[in-house]
C-alpha positions in Angstrom: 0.0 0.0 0.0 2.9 1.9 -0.9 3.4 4.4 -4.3 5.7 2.6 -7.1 9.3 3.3 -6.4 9.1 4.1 -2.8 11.8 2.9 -0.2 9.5 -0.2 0.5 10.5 -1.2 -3.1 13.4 -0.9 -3.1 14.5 -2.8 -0.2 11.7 -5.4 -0.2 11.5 -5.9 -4.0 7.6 -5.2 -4.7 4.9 -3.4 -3.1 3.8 -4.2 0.4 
């Protein structure tokens, strides 16, 4: 429930 390229992305690989 994150926007596209956001820190969750890059760190857990895909959106949470």
């Amino acid at each position: 429930m994150v926007p596209q390229g956001s820190r969750a992305e890059l760190e857990f690989g895909g959106p949470l």
